[in-house]
C-alpha positions as semicolon CSV with decimal commas, in nm:
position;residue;x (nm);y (nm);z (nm)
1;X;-11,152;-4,238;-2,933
2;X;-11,150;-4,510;-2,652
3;X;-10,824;-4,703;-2,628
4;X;-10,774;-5,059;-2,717
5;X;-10,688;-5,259;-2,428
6;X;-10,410;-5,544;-2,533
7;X;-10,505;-5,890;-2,429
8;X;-10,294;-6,110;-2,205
9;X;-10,095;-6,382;-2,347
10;X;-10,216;-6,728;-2,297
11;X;-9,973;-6,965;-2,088
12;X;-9,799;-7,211;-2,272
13;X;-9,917;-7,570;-2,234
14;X;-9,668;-7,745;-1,960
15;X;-9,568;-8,009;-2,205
16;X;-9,470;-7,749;-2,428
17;X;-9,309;-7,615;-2,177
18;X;-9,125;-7,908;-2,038
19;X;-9,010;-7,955;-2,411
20;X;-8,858;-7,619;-2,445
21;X;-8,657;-7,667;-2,169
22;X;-8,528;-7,995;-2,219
23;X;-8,380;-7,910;-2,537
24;X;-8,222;-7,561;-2,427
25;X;-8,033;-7,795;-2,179
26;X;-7,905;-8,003;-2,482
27;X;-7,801;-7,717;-2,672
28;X;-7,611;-7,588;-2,335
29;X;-7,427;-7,941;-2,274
30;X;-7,053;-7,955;-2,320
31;X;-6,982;-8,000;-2,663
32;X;-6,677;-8,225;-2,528
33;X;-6,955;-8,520;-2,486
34;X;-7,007;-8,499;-2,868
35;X;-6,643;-8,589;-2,934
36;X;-6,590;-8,829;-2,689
37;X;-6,356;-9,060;-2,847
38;X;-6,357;-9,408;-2,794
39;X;-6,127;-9,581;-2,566
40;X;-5,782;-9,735;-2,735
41;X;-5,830;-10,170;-2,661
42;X;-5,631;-10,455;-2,735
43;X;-5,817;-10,755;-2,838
44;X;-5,636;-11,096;-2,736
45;X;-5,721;-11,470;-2,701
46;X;-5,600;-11,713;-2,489
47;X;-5,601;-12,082;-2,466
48;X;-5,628;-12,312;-2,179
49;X;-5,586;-12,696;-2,168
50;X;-5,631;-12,976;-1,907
51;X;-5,503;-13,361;-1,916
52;X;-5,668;-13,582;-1,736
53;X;-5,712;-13,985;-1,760
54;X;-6,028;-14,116;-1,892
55;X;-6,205;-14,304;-1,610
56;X;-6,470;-14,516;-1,800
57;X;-6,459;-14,715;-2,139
58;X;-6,697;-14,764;-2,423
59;X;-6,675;-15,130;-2,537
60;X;-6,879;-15,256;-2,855
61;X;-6,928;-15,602;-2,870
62;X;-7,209;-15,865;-2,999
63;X;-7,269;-16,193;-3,138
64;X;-7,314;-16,301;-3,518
65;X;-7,469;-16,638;-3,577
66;X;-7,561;-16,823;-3,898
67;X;-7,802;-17,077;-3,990
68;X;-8,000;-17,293;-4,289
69;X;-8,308;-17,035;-4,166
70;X;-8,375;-16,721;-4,025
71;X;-8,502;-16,904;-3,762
72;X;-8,212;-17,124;-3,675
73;X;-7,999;-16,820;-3,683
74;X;-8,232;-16,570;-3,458
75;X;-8,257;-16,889;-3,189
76;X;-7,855;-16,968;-3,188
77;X;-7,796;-16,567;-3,185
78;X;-8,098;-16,505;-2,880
79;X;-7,922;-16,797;-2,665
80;X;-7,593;-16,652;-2,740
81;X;-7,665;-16,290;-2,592
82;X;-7,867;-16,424;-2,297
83;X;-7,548;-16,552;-2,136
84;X;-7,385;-16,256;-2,238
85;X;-7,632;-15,991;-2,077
86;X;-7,648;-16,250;-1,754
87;X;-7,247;-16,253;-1,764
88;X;-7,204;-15,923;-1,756
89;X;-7,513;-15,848;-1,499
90;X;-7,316;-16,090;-1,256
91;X;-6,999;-15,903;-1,321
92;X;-7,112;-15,617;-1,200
93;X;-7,253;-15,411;-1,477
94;X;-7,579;-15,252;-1,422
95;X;-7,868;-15,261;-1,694
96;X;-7,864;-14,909;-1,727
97;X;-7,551;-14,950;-1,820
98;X;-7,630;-15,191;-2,110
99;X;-7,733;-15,071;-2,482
100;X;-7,826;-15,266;-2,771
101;X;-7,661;-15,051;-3,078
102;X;-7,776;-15,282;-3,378
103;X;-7,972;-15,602;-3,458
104;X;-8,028;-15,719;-3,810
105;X;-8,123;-16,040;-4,023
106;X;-7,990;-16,047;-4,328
107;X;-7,943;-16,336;-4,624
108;X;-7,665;-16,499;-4,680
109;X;-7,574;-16,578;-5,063
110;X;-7,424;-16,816;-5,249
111;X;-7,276;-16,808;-5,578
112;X;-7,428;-17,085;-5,821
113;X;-7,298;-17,171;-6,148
114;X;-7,529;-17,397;-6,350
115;X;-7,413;-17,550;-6,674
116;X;-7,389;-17,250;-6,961
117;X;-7,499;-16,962;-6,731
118;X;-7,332;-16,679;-6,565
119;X;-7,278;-16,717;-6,183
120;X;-7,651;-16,706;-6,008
121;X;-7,696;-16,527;-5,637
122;X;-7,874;-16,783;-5,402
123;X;-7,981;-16,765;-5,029
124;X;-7,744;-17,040;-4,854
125;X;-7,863;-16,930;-4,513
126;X;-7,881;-16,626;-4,256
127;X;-7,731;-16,440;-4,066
128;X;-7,829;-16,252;-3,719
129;X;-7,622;-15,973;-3,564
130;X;-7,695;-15,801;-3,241
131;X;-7,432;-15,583;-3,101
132;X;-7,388;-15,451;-2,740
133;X;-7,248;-15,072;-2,625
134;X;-7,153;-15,163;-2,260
135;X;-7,061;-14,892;-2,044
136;X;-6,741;-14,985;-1,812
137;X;-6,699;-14,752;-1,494
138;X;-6,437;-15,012;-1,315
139;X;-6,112;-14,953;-1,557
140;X;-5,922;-15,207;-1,370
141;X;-6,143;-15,509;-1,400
142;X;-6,164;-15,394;-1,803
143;X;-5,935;-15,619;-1,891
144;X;-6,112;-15,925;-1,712
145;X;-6,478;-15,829;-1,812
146;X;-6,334;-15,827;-2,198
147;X;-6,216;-16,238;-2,107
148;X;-6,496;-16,305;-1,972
149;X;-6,729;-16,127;-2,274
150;X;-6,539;-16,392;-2,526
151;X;-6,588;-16,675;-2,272
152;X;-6,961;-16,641;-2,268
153;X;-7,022;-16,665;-2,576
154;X;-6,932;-16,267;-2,796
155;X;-6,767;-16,271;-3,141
156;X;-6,717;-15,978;-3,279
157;X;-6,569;-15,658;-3,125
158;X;-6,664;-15,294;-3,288
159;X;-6,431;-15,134;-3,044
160;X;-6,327;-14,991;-2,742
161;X;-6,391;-14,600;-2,662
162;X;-6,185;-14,449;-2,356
163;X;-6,351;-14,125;-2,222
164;X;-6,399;-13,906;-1,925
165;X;-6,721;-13,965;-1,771
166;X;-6,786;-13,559;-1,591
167;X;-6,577;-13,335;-1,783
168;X;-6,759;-13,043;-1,678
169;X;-6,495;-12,964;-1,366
170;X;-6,236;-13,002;-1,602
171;X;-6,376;-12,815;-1,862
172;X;-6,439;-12,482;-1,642
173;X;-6,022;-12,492;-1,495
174;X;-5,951;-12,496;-1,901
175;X;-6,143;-12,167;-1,964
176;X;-5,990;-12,031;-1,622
177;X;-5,670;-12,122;-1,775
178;X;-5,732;-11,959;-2,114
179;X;-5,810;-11,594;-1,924
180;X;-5,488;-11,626;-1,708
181;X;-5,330;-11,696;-2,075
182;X;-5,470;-11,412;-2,251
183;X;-5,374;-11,151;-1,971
184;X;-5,075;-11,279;-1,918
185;X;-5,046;-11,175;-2,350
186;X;-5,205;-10,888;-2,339
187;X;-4,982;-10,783;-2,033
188;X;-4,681;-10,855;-2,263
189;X;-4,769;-10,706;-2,558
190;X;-4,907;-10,388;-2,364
191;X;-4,516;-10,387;-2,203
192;X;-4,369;-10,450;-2,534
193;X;-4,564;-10,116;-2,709
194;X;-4,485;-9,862;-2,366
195;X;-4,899;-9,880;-2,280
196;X;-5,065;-9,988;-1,943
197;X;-5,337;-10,269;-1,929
198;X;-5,682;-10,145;-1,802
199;X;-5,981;-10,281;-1,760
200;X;-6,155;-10,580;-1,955
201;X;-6,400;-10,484;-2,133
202;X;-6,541;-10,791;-2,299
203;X;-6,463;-11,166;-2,289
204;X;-6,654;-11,421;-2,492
205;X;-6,569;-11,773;-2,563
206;X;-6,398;-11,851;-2,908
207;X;-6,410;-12,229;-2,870
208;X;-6,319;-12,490;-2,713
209;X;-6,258;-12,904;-2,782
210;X;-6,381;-13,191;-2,569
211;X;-6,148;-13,475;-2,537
212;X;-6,108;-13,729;-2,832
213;X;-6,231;-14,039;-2,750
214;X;-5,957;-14,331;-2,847
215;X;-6,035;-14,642;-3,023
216;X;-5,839;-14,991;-2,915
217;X;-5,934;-15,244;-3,219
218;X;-5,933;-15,576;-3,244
219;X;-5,747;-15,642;-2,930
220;X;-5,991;-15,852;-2,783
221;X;-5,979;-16,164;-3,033
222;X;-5,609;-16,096;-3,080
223;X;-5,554;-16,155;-2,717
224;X;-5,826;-16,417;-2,675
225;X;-5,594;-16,617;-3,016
226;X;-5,294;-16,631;-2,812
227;X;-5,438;-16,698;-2,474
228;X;-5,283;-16,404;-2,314
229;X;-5,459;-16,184;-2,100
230;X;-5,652;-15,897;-2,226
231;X;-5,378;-15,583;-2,203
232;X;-5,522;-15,220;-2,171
233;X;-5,384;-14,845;-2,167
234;X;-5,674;-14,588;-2,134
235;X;-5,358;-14,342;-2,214
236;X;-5,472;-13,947;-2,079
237;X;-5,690;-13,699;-2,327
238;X;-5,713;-13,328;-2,338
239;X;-5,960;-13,081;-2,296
240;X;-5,884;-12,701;-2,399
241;X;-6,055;-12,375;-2,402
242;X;-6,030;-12,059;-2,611
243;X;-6,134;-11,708;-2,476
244;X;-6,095;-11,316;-2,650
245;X;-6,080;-11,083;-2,431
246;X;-6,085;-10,686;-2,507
247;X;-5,888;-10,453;-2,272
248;X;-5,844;-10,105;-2,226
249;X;-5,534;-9,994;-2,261
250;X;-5,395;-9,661;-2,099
């Protein structure tokens, strides 16, 4: 009886292969790397702050005229703020500089009171408002410009808003300050529980608070009443930073 020869295997395909050998080398890796554990942090914030002195003002300012008409009022009010814009352009401040905020026409009642009737709303006139943000970059000549705003012709004042015109700069030495804070913490509080600082691992800002603009009221007209110069203190504002940082600890 002839014998029966045994065929040869067939080869494996190579990505077959390739996939046989990849996991065997998985299966052979330290089982350490399973267990890793995860390093031991400390998670700490840190705030930094910056004073610094406003260097341009906010001032709100405008004209309110009345009249028997709309009319009336609009032309007494448009004449008004002509010398006002013209004033100001010849003291110096630019156009761009310049914002109308608000304009309105509005009614003005009166209450009437005709023989056995309740009190009756009628139009006695009108009144026009157009108010003025004007941007002041020269602090020292504030105090002037704000004379010189009532001479021409402005009677009302909405305010005056003291600010920092590029806090940027400022801005960036605050968070720089809030790191140096939080290691400076962490450093402590590492010392304090017998463990060594490492590296940082993360840092992300937590916050942070632009400086509060401050509001002088009124002191224009006040001033103006007593004929005493106009006095002004743009005072200093803050600007502060929060970071967290997480940090090894050893």
């Amino acid at each position: 009886m002839p014998l029966a020869l045994a065929r040869p295997a067939r080869p494996l395909p190579v990505l077959l292969l390739s996939a046989l050998i990849v996991a065997a080398a998985l299966a052979l890796a330290p089982a350490a790397h399973a267990t890793e554990e995860k390093p031991r942090t400390i998670t700490i914030t840190g705030e930094g702050e910056v004073t610094a002195v406003p260097d341009i003002a906010y001032v709100g300012t405008g004209v309110v005229t009345e009249g028997k008409t709309a009319g009336e009022a609009l032309a007494a009010n448009t004449a008004a703020m002509e010398k006002v814009f013209a004033g100001l352009e010849k003291a110096g401040i630019e156009k761009r500089d310049m914002q109308t905020s608000n304009f309105s026409v509005y009614p003005v009642y009166e209450q009437v009171r005709p023989e056995d009737r309740p009190h009756t709303p009628k139009i006695g006139g009108y009144r026009v408002q157009n108010q003025l943000t004007v941007k002041v970059r020269d602090l020292d000549n504030l105090g002037t410009l704000l004379d010189k705003i009532v001479t021409l012709g402005s009677n009302q004042l909405s305010g005056i808003r003291f600010a920092i015109d590029d806090p940027k700069p400022l801005m960036n030495e605050a968070r720089k300050d809030a790191v140096k804070n939080a290691l400076d913490k962490a450093k402590l509080y590492a010392g304090a529980a017998g463990v060594a600082v490492g590296e940082i691992l993360s840092i992300s800002e937590s916050g942070f608070s632009m400086p509060q603009p401050y509001y002088a009221k009124d002191m224009m007209m006040s001033a103006r009443a007593e004929g005493a110069a106009v006095p002004m203190a743009e005072g200093e504002q803050t600007i502060t930073a929060n970071v967290t940082l997480v940090i090894r600890i050893d």
